[in-house]
C-alpha positions in Angstrom: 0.0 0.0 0.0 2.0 3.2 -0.9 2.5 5.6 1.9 2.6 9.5 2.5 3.5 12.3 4.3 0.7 15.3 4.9 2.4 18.6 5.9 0.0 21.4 6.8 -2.5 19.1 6.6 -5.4 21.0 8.3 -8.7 19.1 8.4 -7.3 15.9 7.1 -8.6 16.6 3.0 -6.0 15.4 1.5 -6.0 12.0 3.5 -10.3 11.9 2.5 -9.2 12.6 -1.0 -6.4 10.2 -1.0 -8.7 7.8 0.4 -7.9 4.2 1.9 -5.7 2.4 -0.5 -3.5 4.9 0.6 -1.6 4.5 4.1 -0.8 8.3 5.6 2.4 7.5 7.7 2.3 10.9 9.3 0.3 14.1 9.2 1.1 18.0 10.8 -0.6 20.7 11.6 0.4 23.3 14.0 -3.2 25.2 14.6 -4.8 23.5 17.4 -8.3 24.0 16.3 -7.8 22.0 12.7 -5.5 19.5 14.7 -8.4 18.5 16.5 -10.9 18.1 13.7 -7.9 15.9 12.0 -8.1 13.7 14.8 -11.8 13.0 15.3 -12.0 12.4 11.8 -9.0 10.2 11.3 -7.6 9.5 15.0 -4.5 10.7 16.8 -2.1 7.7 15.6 -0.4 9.8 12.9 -1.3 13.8 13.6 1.3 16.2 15.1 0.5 19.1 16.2 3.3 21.7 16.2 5.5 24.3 13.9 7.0 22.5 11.0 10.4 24.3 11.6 10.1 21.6 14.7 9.8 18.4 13.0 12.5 16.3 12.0 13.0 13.3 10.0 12.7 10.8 12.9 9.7 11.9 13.3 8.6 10.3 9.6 9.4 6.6 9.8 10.4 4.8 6.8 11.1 6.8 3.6 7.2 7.2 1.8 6.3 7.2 -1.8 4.6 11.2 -1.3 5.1 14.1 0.6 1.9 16.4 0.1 2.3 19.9 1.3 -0.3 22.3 0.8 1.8 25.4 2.8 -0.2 28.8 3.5 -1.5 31.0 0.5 -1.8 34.1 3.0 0.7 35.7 1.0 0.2 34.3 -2.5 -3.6 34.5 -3.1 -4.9 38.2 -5.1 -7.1 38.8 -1.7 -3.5 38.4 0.2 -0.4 41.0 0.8 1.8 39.7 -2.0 4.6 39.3 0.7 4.9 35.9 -1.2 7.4 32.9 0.4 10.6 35.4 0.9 14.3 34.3 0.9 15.3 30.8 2.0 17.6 32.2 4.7 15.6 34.8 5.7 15.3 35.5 9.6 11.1 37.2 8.6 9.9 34.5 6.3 6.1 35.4 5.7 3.5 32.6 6.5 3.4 31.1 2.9 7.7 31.0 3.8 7.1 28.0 5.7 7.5 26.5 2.2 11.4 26.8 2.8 11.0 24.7 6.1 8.9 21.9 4.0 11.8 22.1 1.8 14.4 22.0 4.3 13.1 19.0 6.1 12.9 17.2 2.0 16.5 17.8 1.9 17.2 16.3 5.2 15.3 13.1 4.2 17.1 13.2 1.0 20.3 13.4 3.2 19.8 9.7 4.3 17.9 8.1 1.5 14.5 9.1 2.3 13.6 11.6 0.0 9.5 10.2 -1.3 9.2 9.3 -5.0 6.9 12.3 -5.3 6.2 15.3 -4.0 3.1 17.2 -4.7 2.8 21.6 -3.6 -0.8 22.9 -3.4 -1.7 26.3 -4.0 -3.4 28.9 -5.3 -3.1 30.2 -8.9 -1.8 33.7 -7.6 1.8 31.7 -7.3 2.0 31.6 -10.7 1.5 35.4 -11.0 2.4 37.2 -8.0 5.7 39.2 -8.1 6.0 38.8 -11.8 6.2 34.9 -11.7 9.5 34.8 -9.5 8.0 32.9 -6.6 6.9 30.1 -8.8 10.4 30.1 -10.3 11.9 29.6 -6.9 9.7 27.3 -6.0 10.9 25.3 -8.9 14.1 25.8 -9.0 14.3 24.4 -5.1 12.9 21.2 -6.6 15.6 21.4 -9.2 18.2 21.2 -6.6 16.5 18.5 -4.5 17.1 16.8 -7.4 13.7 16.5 -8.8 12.0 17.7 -12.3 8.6 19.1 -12.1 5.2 19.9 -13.7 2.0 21.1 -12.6 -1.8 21.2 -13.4 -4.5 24.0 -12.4 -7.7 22.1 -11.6 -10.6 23.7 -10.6 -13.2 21.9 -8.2 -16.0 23.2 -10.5 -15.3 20.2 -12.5 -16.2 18.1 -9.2 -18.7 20.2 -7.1 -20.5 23.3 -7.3 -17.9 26.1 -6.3 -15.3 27.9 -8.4 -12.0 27.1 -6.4 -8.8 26.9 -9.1 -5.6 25.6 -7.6 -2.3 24.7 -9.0 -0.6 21.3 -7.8 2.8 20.8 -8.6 4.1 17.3 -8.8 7.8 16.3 -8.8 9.9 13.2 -9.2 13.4 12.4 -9.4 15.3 13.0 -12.2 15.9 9.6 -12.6 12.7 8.3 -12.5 11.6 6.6 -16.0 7.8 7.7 -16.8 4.9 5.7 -18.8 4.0 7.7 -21.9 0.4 7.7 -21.4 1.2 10.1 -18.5 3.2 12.8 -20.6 1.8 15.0 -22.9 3.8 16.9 -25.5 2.2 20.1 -25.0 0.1 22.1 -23.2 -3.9 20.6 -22.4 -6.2 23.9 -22.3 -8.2 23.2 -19.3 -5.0 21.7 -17.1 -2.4 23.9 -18.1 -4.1 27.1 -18.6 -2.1 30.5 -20.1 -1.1 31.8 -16.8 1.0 28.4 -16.1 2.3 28.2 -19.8 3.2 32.2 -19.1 4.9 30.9 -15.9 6.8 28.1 -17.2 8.3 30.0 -19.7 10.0 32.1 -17.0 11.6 28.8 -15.8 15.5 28.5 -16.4 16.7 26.8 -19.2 17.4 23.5 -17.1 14.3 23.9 -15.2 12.2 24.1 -18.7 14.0 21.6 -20.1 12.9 19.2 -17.3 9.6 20.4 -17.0 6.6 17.9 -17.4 3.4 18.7 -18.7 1.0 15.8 -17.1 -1.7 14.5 -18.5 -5.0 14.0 -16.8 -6.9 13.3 -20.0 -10.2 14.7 -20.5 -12.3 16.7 -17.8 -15.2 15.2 -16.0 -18.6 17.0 -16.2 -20.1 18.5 -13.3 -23.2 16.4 -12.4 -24.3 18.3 -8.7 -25.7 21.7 -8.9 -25.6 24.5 -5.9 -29.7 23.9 -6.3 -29.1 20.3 -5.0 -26.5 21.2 -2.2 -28.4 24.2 -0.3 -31.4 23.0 2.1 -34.9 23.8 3.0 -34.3 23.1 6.3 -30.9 24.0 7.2 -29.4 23.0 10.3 -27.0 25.6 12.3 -28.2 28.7 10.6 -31.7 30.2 10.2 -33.1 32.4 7.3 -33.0 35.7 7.7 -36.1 37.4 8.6 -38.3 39.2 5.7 -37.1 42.5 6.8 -33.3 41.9 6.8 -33.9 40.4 3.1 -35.9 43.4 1.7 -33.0 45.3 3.5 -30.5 43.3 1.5 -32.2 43.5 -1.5 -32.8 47.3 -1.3 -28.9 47.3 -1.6 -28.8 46.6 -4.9 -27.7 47.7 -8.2 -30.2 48.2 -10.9 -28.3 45.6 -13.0 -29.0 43.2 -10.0 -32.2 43.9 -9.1 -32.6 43.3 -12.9 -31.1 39.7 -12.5 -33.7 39.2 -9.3 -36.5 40.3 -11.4 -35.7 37.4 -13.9 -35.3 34.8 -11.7 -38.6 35.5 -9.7 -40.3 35.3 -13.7 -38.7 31.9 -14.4 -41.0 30.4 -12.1 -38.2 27.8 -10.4 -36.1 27.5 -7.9 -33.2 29.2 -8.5 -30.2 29.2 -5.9 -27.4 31.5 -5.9 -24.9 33.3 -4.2 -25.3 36.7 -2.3 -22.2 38.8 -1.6 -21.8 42.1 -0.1 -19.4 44.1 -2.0 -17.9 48.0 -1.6 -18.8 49.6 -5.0 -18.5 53.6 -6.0 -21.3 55.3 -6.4 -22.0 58.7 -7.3 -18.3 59.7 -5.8 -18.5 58.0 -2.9 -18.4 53.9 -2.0 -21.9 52.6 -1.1 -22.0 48.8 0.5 -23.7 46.9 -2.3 -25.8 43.7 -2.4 -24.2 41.2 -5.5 -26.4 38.1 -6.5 -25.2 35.8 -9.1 -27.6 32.9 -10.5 -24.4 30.7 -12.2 -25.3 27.6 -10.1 -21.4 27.7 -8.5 -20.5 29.0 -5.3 -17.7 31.4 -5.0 -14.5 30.5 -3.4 -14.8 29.2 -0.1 -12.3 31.0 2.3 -11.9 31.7 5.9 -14.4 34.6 6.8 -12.7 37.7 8.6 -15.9 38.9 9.6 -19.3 39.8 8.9 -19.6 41.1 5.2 -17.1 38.3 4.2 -19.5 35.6 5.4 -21.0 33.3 2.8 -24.3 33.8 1.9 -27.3 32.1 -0.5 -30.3 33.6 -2.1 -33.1 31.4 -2.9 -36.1 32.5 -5.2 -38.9 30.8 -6.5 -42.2 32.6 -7.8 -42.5 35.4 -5.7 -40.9 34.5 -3.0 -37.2 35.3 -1.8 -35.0 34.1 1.0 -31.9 34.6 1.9 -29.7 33.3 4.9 -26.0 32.5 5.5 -24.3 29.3 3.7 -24.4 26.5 6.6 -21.0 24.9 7.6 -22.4 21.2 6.4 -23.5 23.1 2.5 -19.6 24.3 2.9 -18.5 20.2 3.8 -20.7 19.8 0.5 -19.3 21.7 -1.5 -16.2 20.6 -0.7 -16.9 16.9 -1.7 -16.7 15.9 2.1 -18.8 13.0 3.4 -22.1 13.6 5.2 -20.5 11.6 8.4 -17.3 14.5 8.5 -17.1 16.3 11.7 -17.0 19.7 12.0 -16.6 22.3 14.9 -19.8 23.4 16.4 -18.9 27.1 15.7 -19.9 28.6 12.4 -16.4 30.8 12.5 -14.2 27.7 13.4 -16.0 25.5 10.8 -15.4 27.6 7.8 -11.7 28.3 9.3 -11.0 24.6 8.5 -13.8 24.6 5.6 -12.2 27.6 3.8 -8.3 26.6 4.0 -8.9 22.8 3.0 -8.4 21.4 -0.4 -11.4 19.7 -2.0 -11.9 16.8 -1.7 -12.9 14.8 -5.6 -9.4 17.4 -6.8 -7.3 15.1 -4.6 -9.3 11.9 -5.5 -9.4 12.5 -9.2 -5.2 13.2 -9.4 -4.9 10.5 -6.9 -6.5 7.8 -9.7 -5.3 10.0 -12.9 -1.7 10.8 -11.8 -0.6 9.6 -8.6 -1.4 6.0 -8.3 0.0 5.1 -12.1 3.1 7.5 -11.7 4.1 5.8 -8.4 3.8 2.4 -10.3 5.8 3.7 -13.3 8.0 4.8 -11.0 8.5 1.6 -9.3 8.3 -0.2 -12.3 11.4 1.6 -13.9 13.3 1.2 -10.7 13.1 -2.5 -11.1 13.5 -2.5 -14.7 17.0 -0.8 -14.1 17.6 -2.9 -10.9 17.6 -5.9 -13.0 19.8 -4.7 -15.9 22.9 -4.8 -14.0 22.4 -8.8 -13.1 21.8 -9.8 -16.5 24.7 -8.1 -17.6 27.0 -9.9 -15.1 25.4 -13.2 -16.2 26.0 -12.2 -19.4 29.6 -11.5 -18.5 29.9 -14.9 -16.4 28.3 -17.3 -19.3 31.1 -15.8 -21.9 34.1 -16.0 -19.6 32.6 -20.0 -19.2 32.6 -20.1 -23.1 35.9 -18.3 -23.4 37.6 -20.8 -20.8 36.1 -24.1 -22.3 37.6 -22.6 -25.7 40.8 -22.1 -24.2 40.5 -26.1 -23.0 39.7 -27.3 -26.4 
């Protein structure tokens, strides 16, 4: 059963994604709060909670076949303050710097023959982009010198469930390793390697580019769940506002969305769909604003930092129209997590491990597209070159037997 290792592992997504034919070897986390929900979820046997500047290799086991690290986007993401992941050696490395401590601990493993097969960074698309492209060249280029080549894909749950959340994953393997073709592609695939990665790639160095992989997940699946099938009647944890704070919400409105209410009241079904609260000009000042959009996706789930930046639905059918805050178990949803996953009782503390999580059918989906036949290829060319040498000593052995019975004759 292959074997991983799940730094900044948060709520334990990866592992649900990764699933049980998987074995996670060891999992760290150092906020308490998401430590927790990791261990009623998945048990205490493998979680540490604690800075990853203070683990070490013996805290690993044997070497694993993966190392996933999905380290902060704070400092990355468009919403962030494009501090990005600073110098390696740097005494103020931002949150998202904890990178160079993921990569520190790689090269100690590497030190004694422990480096895993793979390695897989998760992210969000604003490393490809922020600072002109340089942090996703050093993040790279520190692969480079672990000794690894690289590639990456940007998949975006949509294709999975109901909310728009791109991410980039970048997967490396040694430069040794032999790969199946099916898993290569010669160029580019539109919907996995989108403009802003080939734009970032290009930056690459010569030897980085050179090395670079562009993986091939084949075609991508078709979204079968709608946000109409993930938002309740009869929610539990959150209660619809009242008709007064939803005439007050809708009073907030542009004329372009009360337009877009107007419509779906005349379509006669129910329509679901998202309601944010935005700061818009208006008339030369900036007026709070009440945003509806009908697309059938939620927006990006993140970690609220307070009231306005709460998620929130709008349901209409006919005349009537609720709206109410998203629930924490419509955020599990739409994250692809089981019913049975356990969440904090707190709306805030929910969404904080909701919000920074990766979801869950991504993971699966690479898992069964990428992972699972790249470790095997992996393995398989490790063999294949394992045995070379012992044929070639027989081979060596069986003509100095024929070169000797000669010499007799």
């Amino acid at each position: 059963m292959p074997s991983y290792l799940e730094f900044f592992a948060g709520g334990g997504m990866v592992r649900a994604g990764l699933g049980g034919r998987w074995k996670c070897q060891f999992a760290n986390d150092f906020d308490p709060l998401k430590v927790k929900v990791y261990a009623d979820n998945w048990g205490e046997a493998e979680i540490l909670e604690d800075d990853i500047h203070n683990v070490g290799p013996e805290s690993l086991g044997r070497r694993a076949d993966l190392a996933w690290a999905s380290f902060p986007c704070q400092d990355l993401s468009t919403a962030g303050n494009g501090l990005g992941i600073g110098q390696a050696a740097g005494s103020n490395r931002t949150r998202s710097g904890t990178f160079w401590a993921f990569i520190d601990l790689m090269k100690r493993l590497k030190a004694n023959g422990r480096l895993p097969r793979i390695v897989v960074l998760e992210n969000v698309v604003g490393l490809l982009t922020i600072n002109g492209g340089e942090e996703f060249k050093t993040v790279i280029l520190s692969l480079d010198k672990l000794g690894m080549r690289a590639g990456a894909v940007v998949v975006d749950a949509r294709h999975f469930v109901p909310q728009s959340r791109p991410r980039v994953f970048i997967i490396a393997i040694a430069k040794t390793s032999t790969l199946a073709d099916e898993l290569i592609r010669d160029r580019p695939h539109p919907i996995w390697h989108p403009a802003t990665l080939v734009k970032a790639v290009d930056k690459l160095s010569p030897q980085c580019r050179e090395q670079w992989i562009w993986f091939n997940l084949g075609a991508a699946p078709e979204l079968k769940k709608t946000l109409n099938k993930i938002v309740k009647s009869k929610p539990v944890g959150v209660e619809w506002h009242t008709p007064a704070e939803t005439k007050r919400l809708v009073s907030m409105m542009s004329d372009a969305h009360k337009q877009k209410l107007a419509e779906a009241k005349r379509s006669g079904k129910r329509m679901v769909g998202t309601l944010s609260l935005r700061m818009r000009p208006s008339h030369g000042k900036t007026v709070q604003r009440t945003e509806i959009c009908f697309r059938g996706l939620a927006g990006c789930l993140r970690t609220p930092r307070g009231g306005g930046s709460r998620p929130r639905i709008i349901v209409v059918k006919g005349g009537s129209v609720r709206t109410r805050l998203l629930a924490a178990s419509e955020a599990a949803a739409l994250m692809g997590l089981k019913a049975s996953y356990q969440l904090p009782n707190v709306y805030e503390y929910a969404f904080r491990v909701v919000g920074d999580g990766v979801a869950v059918p991504v993971v699966s989906f690479i898992r069964g597209k990428l992972l699972t036949p790249l470790l095997r290829s992996i393995k398989k060319s490790r063999g294949a070159d394992a045995s070379r040498p012992r044929r070639a000593a027989r081979g060596r052995a069986e003509k100095s037997r024929r070169g000797q019975l000669e010499l007799r004759v």
